[in-house]
Every structure is written in structure tokens, then in C-alpha cells.
Backbone bond lengths (Angstrom), bond angles and torsions (degrees), N, CA, C in turn:
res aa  C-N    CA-C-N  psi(-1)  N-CA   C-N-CA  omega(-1)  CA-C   N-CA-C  phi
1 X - - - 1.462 - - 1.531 110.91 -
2 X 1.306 111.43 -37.37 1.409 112.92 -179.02 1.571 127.52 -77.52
3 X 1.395 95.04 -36.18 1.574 111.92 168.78 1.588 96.95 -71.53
4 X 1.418 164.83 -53.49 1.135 152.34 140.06 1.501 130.46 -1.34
5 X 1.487 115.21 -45.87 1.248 141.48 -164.37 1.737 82.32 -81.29
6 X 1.262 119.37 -65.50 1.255 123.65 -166.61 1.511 122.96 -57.19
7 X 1.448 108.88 -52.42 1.582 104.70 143.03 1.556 133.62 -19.46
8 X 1.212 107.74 -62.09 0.934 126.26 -150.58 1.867 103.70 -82.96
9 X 1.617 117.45 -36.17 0.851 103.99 172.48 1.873 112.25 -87.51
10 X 1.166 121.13 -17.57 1.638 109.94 159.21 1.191 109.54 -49.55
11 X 1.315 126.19 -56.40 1.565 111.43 -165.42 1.397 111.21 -62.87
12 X 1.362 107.05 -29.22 2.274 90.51 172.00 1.179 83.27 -108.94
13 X 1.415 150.81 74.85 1.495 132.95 73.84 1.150 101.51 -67.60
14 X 1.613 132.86 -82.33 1.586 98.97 -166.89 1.245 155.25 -25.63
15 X 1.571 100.60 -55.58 1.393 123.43 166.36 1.462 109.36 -49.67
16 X 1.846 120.36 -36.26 1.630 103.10 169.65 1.345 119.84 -64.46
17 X 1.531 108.88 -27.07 1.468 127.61 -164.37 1.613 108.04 -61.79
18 X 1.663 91.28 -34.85 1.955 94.01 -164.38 1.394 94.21 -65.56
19 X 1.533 106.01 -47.33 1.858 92.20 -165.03 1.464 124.05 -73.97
20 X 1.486 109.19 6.47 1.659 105.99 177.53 1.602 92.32 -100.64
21 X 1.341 98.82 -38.51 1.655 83.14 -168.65 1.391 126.79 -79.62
22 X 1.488 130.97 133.69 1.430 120.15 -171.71 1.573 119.73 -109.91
23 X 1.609 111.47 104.53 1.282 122.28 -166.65 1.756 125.18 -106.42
24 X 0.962 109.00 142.65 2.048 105.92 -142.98 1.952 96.45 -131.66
25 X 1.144 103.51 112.18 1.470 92.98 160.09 1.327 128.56 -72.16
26 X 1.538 116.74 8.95 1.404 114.34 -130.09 1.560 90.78 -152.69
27 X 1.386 116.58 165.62 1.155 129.40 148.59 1.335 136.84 -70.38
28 X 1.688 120.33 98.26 1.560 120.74 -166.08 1.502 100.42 -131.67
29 X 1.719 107.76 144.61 1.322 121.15 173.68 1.485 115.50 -143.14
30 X 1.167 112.76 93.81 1.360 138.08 177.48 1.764 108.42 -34.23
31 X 0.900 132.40 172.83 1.573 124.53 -170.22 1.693 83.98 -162.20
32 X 1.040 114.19 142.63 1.377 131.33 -179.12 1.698 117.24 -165.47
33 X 1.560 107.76 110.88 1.302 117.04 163.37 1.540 108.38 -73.12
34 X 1.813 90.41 134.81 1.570 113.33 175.05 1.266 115.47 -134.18
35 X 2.197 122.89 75.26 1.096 115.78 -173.91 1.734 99.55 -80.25
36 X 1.486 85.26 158.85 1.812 91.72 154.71 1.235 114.94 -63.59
37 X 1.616 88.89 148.93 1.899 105.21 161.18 1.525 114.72 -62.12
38 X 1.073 123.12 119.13 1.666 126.17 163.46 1.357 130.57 -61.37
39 X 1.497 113.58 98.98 1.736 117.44 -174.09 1.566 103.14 -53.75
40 X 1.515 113.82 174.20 1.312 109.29 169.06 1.333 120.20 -86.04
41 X 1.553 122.99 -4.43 1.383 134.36 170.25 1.634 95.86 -135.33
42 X 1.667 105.07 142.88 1.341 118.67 177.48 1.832 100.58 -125.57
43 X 1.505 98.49 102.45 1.305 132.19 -178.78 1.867 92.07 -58.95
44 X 1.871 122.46 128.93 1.150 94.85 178.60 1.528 86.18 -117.54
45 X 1.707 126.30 178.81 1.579 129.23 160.98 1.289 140.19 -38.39
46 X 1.819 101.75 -23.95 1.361 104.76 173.34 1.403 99.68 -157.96
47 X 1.943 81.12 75.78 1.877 108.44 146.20 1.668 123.77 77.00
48 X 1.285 100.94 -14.23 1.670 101.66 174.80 1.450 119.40 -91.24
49 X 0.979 122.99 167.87 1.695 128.37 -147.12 1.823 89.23 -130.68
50 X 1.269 150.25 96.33 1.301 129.78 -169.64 1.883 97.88 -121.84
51 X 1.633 116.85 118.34 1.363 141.87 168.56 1.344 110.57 -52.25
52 X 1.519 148.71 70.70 1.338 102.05 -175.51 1.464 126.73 -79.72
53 X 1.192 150.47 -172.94 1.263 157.77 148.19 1.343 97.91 -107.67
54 X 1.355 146.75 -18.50 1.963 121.51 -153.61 1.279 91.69 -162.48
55 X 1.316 122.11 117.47 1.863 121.44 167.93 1.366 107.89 -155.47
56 X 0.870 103.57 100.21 1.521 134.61 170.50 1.319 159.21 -111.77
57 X 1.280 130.18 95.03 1.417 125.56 -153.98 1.744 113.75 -118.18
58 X 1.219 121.43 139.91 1.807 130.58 -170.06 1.334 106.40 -121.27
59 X 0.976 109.57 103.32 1.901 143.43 177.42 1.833 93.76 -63.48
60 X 1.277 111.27 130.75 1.548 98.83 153.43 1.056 114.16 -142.93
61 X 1.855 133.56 22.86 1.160 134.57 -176.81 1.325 107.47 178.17
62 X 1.441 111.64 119.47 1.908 111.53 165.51 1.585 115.88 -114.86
63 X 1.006 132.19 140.22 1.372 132.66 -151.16 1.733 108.59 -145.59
64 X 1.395 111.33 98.99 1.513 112.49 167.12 1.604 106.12 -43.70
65 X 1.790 119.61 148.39 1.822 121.11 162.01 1.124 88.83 -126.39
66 X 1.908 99.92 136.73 0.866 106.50 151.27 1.751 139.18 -72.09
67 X 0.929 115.07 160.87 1.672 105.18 -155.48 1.794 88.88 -71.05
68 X 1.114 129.71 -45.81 1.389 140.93 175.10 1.716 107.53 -38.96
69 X 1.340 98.89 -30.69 1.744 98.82 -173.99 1.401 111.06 -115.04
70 X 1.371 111.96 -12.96 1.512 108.90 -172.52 1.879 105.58 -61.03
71 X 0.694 141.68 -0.42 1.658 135.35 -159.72 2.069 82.49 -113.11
72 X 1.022 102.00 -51.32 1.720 105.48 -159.23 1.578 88.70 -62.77
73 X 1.661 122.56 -56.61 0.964 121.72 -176.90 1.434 124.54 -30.42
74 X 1.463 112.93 -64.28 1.402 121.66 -163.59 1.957 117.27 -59.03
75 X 1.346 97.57 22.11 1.882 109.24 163.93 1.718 90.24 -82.37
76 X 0.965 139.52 -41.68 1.352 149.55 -165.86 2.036 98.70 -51.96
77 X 1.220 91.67 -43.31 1.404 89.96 -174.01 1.610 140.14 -78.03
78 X 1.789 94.41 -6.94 1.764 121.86 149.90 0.889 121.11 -113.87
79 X 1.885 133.59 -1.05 0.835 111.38 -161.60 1.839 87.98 -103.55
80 X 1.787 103.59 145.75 2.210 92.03 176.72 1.129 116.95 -32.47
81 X 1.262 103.76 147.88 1.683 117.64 174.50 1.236 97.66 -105.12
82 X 1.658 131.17 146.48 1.174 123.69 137.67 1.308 120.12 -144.63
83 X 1.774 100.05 156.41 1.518 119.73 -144.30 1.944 95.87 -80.36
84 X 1.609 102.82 146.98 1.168 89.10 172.94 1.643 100.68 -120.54
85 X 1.699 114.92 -165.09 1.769 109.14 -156.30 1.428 86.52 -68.08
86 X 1.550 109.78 -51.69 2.004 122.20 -158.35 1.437 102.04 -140.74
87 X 1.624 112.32 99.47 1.941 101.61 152.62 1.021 105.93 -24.59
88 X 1.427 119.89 156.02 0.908 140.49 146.08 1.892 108.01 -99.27
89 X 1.602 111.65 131.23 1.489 122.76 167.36 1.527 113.77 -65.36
90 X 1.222 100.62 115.03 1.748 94.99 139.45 1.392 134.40 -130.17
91 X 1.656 136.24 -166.12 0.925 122.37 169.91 1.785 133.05 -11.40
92 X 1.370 85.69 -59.97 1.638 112.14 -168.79 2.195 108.23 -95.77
93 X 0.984 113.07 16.04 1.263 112.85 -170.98 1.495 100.56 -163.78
94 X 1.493 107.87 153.52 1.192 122.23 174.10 1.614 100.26 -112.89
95 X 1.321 134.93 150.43 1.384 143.05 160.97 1.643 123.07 -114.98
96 X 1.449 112.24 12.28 1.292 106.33 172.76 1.193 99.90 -89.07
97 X 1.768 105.99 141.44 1.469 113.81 178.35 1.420 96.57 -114.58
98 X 1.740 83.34 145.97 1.821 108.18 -167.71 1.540 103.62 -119.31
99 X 1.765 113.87 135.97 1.567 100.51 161.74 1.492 111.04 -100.33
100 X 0.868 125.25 129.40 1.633 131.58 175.05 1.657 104.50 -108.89
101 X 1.588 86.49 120.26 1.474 113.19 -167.11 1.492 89.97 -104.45
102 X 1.687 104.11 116.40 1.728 110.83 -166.92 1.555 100.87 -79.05
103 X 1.949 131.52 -50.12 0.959 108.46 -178.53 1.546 132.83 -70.58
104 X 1.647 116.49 20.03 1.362 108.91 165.91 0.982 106.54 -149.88
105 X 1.553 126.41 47.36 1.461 122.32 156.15 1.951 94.21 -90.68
106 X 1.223 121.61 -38.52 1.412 113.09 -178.77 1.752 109.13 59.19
107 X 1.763 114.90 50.75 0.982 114.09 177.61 1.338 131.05 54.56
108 X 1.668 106.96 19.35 1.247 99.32 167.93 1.511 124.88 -114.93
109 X 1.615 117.79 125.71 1.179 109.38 -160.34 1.702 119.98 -66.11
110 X 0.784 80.55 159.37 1.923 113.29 -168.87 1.770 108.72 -99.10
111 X 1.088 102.26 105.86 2.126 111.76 166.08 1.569 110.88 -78.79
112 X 1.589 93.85 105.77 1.235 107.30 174.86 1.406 112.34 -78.58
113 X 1.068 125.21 -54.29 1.554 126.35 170.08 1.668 107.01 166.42
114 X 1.358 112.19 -176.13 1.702 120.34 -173.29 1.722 105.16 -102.43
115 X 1.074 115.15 142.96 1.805 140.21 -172.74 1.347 84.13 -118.24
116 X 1.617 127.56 122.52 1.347 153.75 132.23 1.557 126.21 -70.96
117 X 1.401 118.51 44.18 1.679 117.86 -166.77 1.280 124.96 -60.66
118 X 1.220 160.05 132.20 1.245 149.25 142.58 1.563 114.90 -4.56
119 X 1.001 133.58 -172.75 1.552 157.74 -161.72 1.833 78.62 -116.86
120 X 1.537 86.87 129.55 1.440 109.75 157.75 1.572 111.66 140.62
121 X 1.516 114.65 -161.02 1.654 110.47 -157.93 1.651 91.14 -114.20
122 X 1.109 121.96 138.87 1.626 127.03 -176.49 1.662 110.24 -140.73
123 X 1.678 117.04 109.62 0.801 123.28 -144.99 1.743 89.94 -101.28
124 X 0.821 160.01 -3.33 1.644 167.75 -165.67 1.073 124.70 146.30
125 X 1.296 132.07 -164.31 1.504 128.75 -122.74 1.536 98.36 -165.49
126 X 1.440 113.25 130.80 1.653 109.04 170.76 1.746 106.06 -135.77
127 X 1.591 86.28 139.41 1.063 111.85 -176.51 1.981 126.26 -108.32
128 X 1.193 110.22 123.98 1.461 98.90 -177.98 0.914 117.54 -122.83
129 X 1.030 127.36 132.04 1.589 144.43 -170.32 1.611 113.08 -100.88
130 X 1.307 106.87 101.84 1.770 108.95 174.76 1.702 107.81 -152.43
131 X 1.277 82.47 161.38 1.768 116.39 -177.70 2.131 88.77 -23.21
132 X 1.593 101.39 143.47 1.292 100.07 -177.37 1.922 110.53 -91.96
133 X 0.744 91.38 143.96 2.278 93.23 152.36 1.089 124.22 -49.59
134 X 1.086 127.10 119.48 1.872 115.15 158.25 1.367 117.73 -32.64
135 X 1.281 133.51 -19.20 1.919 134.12 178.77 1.601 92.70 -106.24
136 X 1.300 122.99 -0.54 2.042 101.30 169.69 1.169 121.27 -54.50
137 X 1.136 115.97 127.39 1.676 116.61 179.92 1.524 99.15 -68.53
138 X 1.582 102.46 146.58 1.221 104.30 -162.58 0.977 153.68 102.10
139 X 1.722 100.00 -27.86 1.338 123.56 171.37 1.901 113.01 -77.16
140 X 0.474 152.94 114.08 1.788 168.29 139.41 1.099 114.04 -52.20
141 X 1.900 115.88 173.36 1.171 119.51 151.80 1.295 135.16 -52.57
142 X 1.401 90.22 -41.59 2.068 123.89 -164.64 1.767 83.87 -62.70
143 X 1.458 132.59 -41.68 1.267 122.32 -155.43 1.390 104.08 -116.77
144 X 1.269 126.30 4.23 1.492 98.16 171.52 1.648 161.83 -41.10
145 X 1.752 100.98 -0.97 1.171 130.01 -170.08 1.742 97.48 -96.13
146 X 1.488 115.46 -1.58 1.171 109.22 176.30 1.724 111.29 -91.41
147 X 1.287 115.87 12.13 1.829 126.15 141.19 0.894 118.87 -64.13
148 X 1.509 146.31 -7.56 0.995 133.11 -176.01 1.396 106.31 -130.06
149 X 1.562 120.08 -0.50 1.537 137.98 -178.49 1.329 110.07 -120.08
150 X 1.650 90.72 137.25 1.508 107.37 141.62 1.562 135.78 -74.70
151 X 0.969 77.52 -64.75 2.136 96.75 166.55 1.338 92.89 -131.16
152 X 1.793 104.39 143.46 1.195 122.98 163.58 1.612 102.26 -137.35
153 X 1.467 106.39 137.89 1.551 128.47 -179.41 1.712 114.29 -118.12
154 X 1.490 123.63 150.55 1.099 111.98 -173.76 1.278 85.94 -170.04
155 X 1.506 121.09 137.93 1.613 131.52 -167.13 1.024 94.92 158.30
156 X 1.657 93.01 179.96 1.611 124.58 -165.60 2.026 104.62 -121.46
157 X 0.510 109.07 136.42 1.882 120.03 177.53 1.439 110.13 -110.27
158 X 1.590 104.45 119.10 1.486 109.45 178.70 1.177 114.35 -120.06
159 X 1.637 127.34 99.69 1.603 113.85 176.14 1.297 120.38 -73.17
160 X 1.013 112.33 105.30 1.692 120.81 168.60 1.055 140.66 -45.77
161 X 1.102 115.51 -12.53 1.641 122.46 165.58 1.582 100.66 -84.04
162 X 1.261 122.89 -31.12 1.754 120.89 -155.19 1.749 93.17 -105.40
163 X 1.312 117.30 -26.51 1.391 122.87 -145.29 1.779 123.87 41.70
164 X 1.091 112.62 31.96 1.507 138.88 156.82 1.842 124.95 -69.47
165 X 1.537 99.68 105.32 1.456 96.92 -173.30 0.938 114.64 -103.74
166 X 1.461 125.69 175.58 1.501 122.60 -171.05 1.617 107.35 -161.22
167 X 1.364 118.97 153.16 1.564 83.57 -162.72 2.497 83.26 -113.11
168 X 1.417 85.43 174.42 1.725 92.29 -161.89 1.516 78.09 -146.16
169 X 1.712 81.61 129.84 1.305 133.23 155.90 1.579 131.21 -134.48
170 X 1.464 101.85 129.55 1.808 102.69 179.47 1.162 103.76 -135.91
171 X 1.613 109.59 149.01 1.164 110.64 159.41 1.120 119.00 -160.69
172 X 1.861 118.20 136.86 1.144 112.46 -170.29 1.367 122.99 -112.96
173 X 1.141 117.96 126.86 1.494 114.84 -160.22 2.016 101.17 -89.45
174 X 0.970 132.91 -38.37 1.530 156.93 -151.24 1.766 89.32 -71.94
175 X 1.207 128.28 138.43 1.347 145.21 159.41 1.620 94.50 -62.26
176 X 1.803 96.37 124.94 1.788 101.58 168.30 1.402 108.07 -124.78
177 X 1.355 100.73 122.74 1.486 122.48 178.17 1.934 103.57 -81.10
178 X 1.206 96.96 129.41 1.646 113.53 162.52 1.620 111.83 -150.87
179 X 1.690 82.31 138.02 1.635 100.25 -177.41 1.304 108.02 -111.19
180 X 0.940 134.01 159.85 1.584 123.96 -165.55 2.293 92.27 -168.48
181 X 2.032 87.96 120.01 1.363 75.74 -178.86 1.725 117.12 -85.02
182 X 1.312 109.27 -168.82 1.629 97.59 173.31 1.648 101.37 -100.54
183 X 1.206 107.57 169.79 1.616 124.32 165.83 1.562 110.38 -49.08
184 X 1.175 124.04 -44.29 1.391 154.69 -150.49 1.585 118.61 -164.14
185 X 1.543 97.49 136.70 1.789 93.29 -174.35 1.798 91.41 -79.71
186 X 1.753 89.90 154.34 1.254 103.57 -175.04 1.810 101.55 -89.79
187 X 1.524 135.66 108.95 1.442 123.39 -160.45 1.724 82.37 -117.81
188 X 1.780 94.09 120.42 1.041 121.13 169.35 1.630 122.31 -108.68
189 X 1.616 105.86 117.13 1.864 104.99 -164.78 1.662 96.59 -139.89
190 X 1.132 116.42 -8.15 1.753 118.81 -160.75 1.790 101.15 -149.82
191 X 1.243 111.96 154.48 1.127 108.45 168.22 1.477 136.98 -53.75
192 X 0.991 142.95 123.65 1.348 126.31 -167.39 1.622 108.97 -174.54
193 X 1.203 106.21 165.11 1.402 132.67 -142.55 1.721 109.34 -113.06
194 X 1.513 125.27 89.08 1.429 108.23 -167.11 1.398 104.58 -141.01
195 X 1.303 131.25 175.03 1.640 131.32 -170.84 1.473 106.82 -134.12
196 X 1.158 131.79 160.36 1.733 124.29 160.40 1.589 87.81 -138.04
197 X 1.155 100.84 137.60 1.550 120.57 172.90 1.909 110.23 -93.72
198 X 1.199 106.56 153.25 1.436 89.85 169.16 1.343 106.59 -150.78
199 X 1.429 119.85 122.46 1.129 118.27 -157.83 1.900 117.18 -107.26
200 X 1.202 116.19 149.35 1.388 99.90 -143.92 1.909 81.26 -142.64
201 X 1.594 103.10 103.95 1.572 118.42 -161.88 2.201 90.03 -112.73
202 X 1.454 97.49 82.19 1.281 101.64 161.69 1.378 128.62 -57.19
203 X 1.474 106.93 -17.62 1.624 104.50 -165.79 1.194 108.51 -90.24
204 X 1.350 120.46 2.07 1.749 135.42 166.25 1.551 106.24 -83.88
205 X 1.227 131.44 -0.46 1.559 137.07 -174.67 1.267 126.56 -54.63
206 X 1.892 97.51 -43.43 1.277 119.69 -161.13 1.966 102.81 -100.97
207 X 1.155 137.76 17.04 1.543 147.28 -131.28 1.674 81.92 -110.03
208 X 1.443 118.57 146.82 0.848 126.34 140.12 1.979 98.74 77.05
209 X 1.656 102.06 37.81 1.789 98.95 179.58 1.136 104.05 -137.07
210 X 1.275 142.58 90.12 1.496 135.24 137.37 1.503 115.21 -9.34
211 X 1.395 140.20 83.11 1.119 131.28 -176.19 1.601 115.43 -56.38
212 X 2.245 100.34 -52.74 0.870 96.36 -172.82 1.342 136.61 -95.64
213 X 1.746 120.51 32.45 1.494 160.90 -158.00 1.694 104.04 -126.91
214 X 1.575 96.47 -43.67 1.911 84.60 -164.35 1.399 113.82 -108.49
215 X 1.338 119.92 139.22 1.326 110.50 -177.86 1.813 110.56 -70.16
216 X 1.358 91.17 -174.59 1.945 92.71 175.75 1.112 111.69 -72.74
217 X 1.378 151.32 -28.80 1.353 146.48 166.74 1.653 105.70 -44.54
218 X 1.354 102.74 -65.13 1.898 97.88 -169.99 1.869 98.34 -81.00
219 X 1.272 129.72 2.09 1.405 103.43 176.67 1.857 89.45 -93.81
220 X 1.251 139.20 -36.29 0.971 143.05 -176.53 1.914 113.77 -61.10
221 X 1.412 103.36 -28.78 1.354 100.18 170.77 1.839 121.71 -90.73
222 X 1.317 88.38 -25.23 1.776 83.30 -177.97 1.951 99.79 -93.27
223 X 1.104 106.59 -4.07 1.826 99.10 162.18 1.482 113.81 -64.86
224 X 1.188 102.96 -53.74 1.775 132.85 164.91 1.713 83.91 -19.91
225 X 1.324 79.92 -109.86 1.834 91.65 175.41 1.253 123.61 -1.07
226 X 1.756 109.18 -70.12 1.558 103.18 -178.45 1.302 134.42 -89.78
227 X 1.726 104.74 22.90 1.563 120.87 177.12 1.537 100.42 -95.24
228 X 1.480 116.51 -19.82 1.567 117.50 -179.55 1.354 114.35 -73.89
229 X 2.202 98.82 -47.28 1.370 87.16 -162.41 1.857 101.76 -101.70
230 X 1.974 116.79 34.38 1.160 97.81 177.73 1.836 102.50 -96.93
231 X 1.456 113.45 18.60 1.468 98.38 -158.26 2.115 83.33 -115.66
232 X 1.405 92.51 158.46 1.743 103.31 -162.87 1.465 105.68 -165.38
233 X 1.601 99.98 127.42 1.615 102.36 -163.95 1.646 88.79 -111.34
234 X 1.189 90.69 131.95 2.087 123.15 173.62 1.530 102.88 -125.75
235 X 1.538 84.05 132.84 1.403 124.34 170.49 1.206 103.58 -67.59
236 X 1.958 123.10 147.09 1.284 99.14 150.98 1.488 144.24 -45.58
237 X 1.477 134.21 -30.77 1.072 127.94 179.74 1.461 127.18 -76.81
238 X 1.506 94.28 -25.94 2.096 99.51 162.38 1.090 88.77 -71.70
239 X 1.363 142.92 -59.26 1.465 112.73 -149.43 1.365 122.96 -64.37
240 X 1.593 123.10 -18.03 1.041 127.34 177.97 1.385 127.03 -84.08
241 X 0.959 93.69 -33.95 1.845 119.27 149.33 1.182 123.95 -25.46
242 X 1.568 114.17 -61.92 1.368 128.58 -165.71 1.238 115.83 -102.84
């Protein structure tokens, strides 16, 4: 009876064991958005205080490079982009498009989905940001205008020296390509089990804008700018690092 009992409780340890533990014949790399938490004031470099109410960005494609292609690739990154209805996934890319609603993720990362790559060395990761699908996860009522967006911004601007507000809106309609290398090439030869984080620092958005100097054309283009270069893919071991 006792030797029974004992059986019996190994087998649901295992059976608990299978479902915590995650075992891969294969080559898999998890993809995970990691925006920042949003303060209630976003302190910018030169002196303005900006409130937002609305920050929002629509993912529609992440794409392993190979280290062999990453150099050829980066024509991709002047040359037009254009958005299509639905990526298509493969091995090396995911095509579900996600809207990530910045004031209520509150820094908590987001599972984009799993990359199955071939065997080989993959030096970074590109990401494109365009207008969402009616089936994007993420998409809502509250956000439906993110079909017609890439990033959408909505706030108030306070210059601090004048205490003069102004209210700010952006929006970018245009597919934005960002490549982002890794710390380390990722060398894939054996099955194995790995993640890339990608971290997405909105409060760098507003950097580098004379509000009350630039019209909306150049504050709308250098946001552009710093929505490309605020996003940054970490390895697990930088991330733990830092």
C-alpha cells in the first residue's frame, strides 16, 4: 500500500513537473515587449514638462537578421516601407500585429510570440511598426484609430521656464522600420531555449524638441526619430545586468 502511495505521488510530481518545465526539440526564441512605466510628468532635455493622456504604438512584424544579411539589410531602413493588410509568419519572423497601449502597460512586459529559426548566427532583430488590423490584439474600442496609426501621441506641453502650455499631438501614419543589433550574436547549432526582450523607453520621445521654437512639422519629425531609436533589444544576460 505504501509503495503504491509512493508511486503514485511521483507520477503527479512529474506530471506537475511537465507543465512548469518547458522542453523544445527545436530551436525557439520567445519575443517579449518591455515598455517603460509612464511617470505622470515626462521630464524632457531641454526643460519641458510633457502630461500625456494617449501613447500608443502598433507592432506588425518582428524579424530575426541574419548576421550575413544584417549589413545588406539596413537599405531597408531608407528605403519606403510599405504596410501590408497581415505579415505573414515565418520561421524567422512573427506577423501578429500588436497595439501596445503605453499608458497601461505600466512596464509590464508583453508576449509577442515564439521565432522557430533555422541553425545559424543572427546578429539583431527588426521591428516594424504600422497601422494595426481589425484582429490586432489589443486593438479595442477606446483604440480604433490605431488603423490608421503607427504611433499616436496626445498630451499637454508645459514650458517651465514660462509656465506656458500647449497641448501635443502626433501621429504617424508611415510604417517605421528599426533594426537594433544584439550585444552578442545569437549562434544557433543545437536545440535550445532563448528570449530577446525589447524594450520600448517612451519617455525618450519627446528629447531633443524646442516646443516653443519648432513648428509641428519638425516636432512631428524628430518624434519619428526618437520612437525608432527609443526601442532596444536585450538579451537575457544584459537584462539582468542592468
Amino acid at each position: 500500500m505504501r509503495s503504491s502511495l509512493l508511486v503514485a505521488i511521483a507520477l503527479l510530481s512529474v506530471a506537475s513537473l511537465s507543465q512548469c518545465m518547458r522542453v523544445s526539440d527545436g530551436i525557439e526564441v520567445d519575443v517579449i515587449y518591455q515598455p517603460a512605466a509612464t511617470p505622470v510628468q515626462v521630464r524632457t532635455d531641454m526643460g519641458y514638462s510633457v502630461r500625456l493622456e494617449r501613447a500608443l504604438i502598433a507592432v506588425g512584424k518582428v524579424e530575426l537578421i541574419r548576421c550575413d544579411n544584417f549589413v545588406v539589410d539596413l537599405w531597408k531602413l531608407v528605403a519606403p516601407a510599405r504596410a501590408k493588410a497581415h505579415e505573414l509568419a515565418t520561421p524567422t519572423s512573427l506577423g501578429v500585429p500588436l497595439v501596445i497601449d503605453l499608458m497601461e502597460s505600466a512596464g509590464t512586459p508583453l508576449f509577442a510570440g515564439t521565432l522557430r529559426p533555422p541553425p545559424g548566427r543572427y546578429c539583431g532583430i527588426r521591428v516594424s511598426g504600422m497601422p494595426a488590423d481589425d484582429d490586432a490584439e489589443g486593438l479595442t474600442e477606446e483604440n480604433l484609430d490605431m488603423m490608421q496609426h503607427s504611433v499616436l501621441i496626445a498630451g499637454q506641453v508645459e514650458d517651465t521656464a514660462t509656465g506656458d502650455v500647449a497641448p501635443l499631438l502626433a501621429r504617424i501614419w508611415e510604417v517605421l522600420e528599426c533594426e537594433m543589433l544584439f550585444d552578442r550574436p545569437l549562434v544557433f547549432d543545437s536545440p535550445v531555449l532563448e528570449s530577446v526582450s525589447i524594450q520600448i523607453d517612451h519617455t525618450s520621445w519627446f528629447d531633443g524638441i524646442d516646443f516653443a521654437l519648432q513648428d509641428s512639422d519638425a516636432v512631428q519629425q524628430q518624434i519619428t526619430e526618437n520612437v525608432r531609436s527609443s526601442l532596444r533589444a536585450v538579451l537575457p544576460e544584459t537584462e539582468a545586468a542592468l
